[in-house]
C-alpha positions as CSV (number, residue, x, y, z in Angstrom):
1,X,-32.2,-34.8,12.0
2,X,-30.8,-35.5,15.5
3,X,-29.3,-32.2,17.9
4,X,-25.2,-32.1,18.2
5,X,-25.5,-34.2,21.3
6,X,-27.8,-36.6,19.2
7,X,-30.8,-36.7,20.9
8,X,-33.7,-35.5,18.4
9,X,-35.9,-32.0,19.3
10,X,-38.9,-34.6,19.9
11,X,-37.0,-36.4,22.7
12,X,-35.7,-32.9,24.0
13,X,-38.9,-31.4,24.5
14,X,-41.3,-34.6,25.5
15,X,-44.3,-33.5,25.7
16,X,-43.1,-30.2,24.3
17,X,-46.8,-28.6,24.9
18,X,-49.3,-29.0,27.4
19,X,-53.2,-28.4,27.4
20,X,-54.7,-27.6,31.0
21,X,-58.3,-28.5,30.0
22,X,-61.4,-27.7,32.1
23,X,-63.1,-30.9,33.6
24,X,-66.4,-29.4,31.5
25,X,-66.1,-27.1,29.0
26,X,-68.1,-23.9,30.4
27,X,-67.0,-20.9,28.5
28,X,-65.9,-19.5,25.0
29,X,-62.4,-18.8,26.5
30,X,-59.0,-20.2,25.1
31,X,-55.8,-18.9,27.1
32,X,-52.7,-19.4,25.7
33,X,-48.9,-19.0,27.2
34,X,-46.8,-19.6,24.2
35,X,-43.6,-17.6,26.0
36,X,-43.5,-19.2,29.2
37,X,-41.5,-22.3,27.8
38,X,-38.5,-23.1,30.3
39,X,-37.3,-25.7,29.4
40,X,-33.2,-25.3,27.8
41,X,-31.5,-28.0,26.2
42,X,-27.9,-28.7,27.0
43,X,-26.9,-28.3,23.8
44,X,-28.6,-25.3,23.0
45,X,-27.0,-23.8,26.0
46,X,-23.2,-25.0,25.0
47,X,-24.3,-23.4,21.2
48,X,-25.0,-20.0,23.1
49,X,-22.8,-17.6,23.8
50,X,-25.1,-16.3,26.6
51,X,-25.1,-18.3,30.2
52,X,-28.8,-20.0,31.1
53,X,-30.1,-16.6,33.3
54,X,-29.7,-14.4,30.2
55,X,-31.5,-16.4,27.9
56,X,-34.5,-16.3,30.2
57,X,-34.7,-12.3,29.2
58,X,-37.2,-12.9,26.4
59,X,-39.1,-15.8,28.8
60,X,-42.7,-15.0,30.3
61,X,-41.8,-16.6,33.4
62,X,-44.4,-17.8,35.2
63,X,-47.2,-16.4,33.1
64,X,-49.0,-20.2,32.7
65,X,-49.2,-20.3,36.1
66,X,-50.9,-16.9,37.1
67,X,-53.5,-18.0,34.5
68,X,-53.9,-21.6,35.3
69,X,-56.7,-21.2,37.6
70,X,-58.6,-20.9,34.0
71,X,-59.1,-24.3,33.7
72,X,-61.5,-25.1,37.1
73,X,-63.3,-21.9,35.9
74,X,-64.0,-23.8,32.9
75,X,-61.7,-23.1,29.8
76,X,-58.6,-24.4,28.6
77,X,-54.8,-23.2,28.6
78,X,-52.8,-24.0,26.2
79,X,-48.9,-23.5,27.0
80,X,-45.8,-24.2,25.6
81,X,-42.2,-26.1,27.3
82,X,-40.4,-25.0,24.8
83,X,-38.5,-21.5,25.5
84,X,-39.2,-18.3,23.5
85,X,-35.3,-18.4,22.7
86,X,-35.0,-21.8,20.4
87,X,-38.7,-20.9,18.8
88,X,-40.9,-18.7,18.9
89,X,-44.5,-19.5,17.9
90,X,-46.2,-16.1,17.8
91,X,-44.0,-15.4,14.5
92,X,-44.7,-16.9,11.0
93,X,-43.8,-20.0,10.5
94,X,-41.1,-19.4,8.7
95,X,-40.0,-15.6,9.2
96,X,-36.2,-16.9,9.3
97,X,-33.3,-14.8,9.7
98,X,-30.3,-14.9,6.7
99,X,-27.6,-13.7,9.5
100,X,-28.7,-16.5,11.4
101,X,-28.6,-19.6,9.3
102,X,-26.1,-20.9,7.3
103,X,-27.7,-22.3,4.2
104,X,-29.6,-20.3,1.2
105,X,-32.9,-19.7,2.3
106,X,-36.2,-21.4,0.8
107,X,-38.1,-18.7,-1.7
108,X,-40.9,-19.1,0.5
109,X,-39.0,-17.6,3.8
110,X,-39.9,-14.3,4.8
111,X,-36.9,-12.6,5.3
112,X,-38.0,-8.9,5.2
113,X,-40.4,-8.5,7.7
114,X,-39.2,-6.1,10.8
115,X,-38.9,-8.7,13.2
116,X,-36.8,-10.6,11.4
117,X,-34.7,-7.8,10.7
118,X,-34.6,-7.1,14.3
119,X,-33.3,-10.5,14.7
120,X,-36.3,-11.8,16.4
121,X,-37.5,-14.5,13.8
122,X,-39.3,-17.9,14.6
123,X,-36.0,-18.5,15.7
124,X,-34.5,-15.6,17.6
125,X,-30.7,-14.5,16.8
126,X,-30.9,-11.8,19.8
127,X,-32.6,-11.9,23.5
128,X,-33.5,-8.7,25.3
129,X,-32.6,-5.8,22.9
130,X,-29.5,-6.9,21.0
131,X,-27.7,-9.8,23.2
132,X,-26.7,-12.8,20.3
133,X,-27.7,-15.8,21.2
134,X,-25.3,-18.0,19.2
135,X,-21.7,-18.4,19.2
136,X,-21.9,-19.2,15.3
137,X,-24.8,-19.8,12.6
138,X,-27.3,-22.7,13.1
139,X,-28.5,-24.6,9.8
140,X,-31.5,-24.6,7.9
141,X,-32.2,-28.2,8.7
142,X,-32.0,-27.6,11.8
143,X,-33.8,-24.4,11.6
144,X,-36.6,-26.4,9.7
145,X,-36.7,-29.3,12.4
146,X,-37.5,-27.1,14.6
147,X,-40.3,-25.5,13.1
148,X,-41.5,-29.2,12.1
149,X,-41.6,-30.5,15.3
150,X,-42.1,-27.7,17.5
151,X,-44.5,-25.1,15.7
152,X,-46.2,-26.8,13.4
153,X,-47.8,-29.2,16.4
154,X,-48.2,-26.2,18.7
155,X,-50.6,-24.4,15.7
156,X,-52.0,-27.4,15.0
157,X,-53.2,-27.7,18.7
158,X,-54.3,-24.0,19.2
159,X,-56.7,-24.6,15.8
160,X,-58.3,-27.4,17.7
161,X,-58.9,-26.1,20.8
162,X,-60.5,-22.8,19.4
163,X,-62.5,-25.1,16.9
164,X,-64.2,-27.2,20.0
165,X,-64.8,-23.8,21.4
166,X,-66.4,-22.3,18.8
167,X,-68.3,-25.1,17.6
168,X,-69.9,-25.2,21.0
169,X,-70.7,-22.0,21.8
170,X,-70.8,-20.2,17.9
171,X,-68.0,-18.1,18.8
172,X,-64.5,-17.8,20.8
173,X,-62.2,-15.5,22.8
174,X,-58.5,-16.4,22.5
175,X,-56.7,-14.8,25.3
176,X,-52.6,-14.6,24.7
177,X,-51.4,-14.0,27.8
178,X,-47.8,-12.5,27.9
179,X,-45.2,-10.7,30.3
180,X,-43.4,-8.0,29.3
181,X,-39.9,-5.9,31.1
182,X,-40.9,-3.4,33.9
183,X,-38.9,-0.7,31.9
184,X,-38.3,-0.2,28.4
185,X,-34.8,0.0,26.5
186,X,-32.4,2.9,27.1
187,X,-35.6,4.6,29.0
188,X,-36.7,5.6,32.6
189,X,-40.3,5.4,32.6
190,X,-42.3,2.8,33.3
191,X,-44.6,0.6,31.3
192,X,-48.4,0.2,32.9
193,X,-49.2,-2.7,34.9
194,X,-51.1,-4.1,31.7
195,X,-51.5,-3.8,27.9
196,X,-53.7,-5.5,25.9
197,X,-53.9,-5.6,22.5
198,X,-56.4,-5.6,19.3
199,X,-54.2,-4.8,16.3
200,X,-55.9,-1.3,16.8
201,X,-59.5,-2.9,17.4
202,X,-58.9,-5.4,14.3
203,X,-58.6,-8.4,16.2
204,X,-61.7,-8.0,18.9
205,X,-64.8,-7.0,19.9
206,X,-64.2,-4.0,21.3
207,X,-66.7,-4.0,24.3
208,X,-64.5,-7.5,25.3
209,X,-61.3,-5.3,25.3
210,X,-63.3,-2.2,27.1
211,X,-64.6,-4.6,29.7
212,X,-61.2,-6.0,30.6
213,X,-59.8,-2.5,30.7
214,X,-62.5,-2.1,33.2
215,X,-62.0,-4.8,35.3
216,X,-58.3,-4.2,35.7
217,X,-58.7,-0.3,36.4
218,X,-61.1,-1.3,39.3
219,X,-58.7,-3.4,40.5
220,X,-56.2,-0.4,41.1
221,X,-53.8,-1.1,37.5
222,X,-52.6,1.0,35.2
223,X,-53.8,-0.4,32.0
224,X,-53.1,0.9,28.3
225,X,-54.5,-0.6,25.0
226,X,-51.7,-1.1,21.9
227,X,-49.1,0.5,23.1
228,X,-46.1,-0.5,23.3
229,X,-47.7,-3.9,21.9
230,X,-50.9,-4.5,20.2
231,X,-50.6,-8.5,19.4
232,X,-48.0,-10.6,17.6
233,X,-49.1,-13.0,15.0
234,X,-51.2,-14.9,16.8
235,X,-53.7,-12.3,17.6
236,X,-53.5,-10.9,14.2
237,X,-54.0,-14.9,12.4
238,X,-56.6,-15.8,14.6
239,X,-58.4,-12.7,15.3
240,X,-61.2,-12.4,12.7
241,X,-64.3,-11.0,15.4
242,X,-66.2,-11.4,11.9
243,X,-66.5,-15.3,12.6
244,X,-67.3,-15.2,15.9
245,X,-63.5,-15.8,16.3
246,X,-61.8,-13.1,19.1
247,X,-58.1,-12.6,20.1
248,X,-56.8,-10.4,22.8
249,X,-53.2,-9.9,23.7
250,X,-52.7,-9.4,27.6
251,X,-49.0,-8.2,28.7
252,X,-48.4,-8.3,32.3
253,X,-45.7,-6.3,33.4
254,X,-43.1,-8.6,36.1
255,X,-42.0,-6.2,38.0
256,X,-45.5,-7.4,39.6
257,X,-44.9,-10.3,40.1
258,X,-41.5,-11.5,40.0
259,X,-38.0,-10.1,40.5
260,X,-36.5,-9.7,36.6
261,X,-33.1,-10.1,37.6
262,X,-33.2,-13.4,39.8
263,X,-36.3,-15.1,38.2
264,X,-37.6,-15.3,41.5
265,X,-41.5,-14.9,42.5
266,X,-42.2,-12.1,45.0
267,X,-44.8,-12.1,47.8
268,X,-47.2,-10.6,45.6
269,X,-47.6,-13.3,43.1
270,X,-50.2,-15.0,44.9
271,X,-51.9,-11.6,44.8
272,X,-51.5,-11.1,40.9
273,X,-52.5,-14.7,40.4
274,X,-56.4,-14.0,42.6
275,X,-56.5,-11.2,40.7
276,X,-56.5,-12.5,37.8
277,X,-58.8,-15.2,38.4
278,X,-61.3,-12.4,39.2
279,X,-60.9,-11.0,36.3
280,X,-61.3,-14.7,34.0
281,X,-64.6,-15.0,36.2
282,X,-65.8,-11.6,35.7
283,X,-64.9,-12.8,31.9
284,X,-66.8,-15.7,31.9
285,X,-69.7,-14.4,33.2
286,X,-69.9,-10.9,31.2
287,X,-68.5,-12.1,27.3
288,X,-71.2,-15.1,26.6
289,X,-74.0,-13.0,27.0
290,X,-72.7,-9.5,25.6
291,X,-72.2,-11.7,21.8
292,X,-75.4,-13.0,23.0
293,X,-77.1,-10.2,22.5
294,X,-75.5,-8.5,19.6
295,X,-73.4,-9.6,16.3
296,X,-69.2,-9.6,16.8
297,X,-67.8,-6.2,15.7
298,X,-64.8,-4.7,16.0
299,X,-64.7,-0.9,16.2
């Protein structure tokens, strides 16, 4: 299938991944940026009834970047091109919204689950809180190229990376890095500066997770586990601490980083960025020996 302006979703988005990988591979560590995608098709745009600044709302701006320093301390980042808006890989594969495509849906389409019913699918309907996307329903072949093209490749090369790591070390630590709005809906009070996320200590060792709350708290953040997020699908599917295979969620709240309503980096990027990078070290150095020394558990 080819877009309305004809050019197919491979051309579009060529390469629509990229894998920032470590000259030597030094540490369990997988990052992964899978909201950071900027990249809008013209005809995507045209089909939205929102201009190009709205649609960034659900973006991670910037998030690859405060984490790329990852790869010279010796693990890979895996990030996507593709924005949130047109797909979103931390949702089932096929968790596809009926008010949002045209055709009958396949049996094997979840339909129910609650964010698809909050219109926020593998293929959103709504940015922000409840801002529709389209100006009218998409179709399910194009719905399904998408998913062919786009997530399937992008699962396809999380698995591998994770399999090198933990067939060199015996076990590894995906980290899903995220950004997440300063303030939530139709409230006042601010989110922390970070929140990471187990699926309620299901999804990690918890002495990983303690240690990063640590290392943050030292650092002068305000750091809360869980809540408001504890993981999306991806820390849930490829969390299982019982085979040596770790997922942690980390939401970083722009307001530190960036202004939300231009897109625009403030002065203390470079700042967030270093601090990070202390953190990965003090990661790199700490997790190997810690499941070293005792089997994976999750509390």
């Amino acid at each position: 299938m080819k877009r309305t302006d004809g050019t197919p979703v491979s051309a579009v988005f060529s390469p629509p991944f990229e894998v920032k990988r470590p000259r030597i591979l030094t540490a369990p560590f997988v990052f992964n940026s899978p909201h950071s995608g900027r990249v809008y098709p013209q005809s995507f745009l045209q089909a939205s009834r929102l201009d190009a600044l709205a649609l960034r709302k659900s973006e991670d701006a910037y998030v690859e970047e405060l984490f790329a320093d990852v790869a010279s301390l010796g693990a890979p980042l895996l990030h996507a091109h593709f924005p949130r808006a047109y797909l979103d890989v931390n949702r089932e594969p096929y968790e596809l919204d009926p008010a949002l495509i045209s055709d009958t849906l396949p049996a094997y389409a979840n339909t129910a689950s609650i964010r698809v019913i909050g219109g926020l699918g593998t293929i959103a309907r709504i940015v922000s809180e409840a801002e529709e996307i389209y100006r009218e329903p998409i179709t399910l072949e194009h719905a399904l190229e998408r998913i062919k093209t786009l997530y399937k490749p992008y699962h396809e090369a999380l698995r591998s990376i994770l399999t090198e790591s933990w067939s060199k070390f015996g076990h590894a630590i995906l980290v899903d890095c995220h950004s997440m709005p300063s303030l939530p809906a139709n409230q006042y009070d601010s989110r922390p500066d970070f929140v990471l996320g187990d699926r309620f200590a299901s999804s990690c060792d918890s002495r990983i997770v303690q240690f990063v709350e640590r290392q943050l708290t030292a650092m002068g953040y305000v750091v809360m586990r869980n809540k408001p997020y504890s993981g999306g699908f991806i820390t849930e599917h490829y969390g299982q601490p019982e085979e040596g295979l770790h997922a942690l969620q980390i939401e970083i709240k722009r307001a530190l980083y960036m202004n939300e309503n231009t897109f625009t980096k403030k002065k203390r990027f470079a700042l967030v960025r270093r601090d990070l990078r202390r953190l990965c070290k003090a990661m790199f150095e700490y997790v190997p020996e810690l499941l070293k020394d005792r089997p994976a558990a999750a509390e």
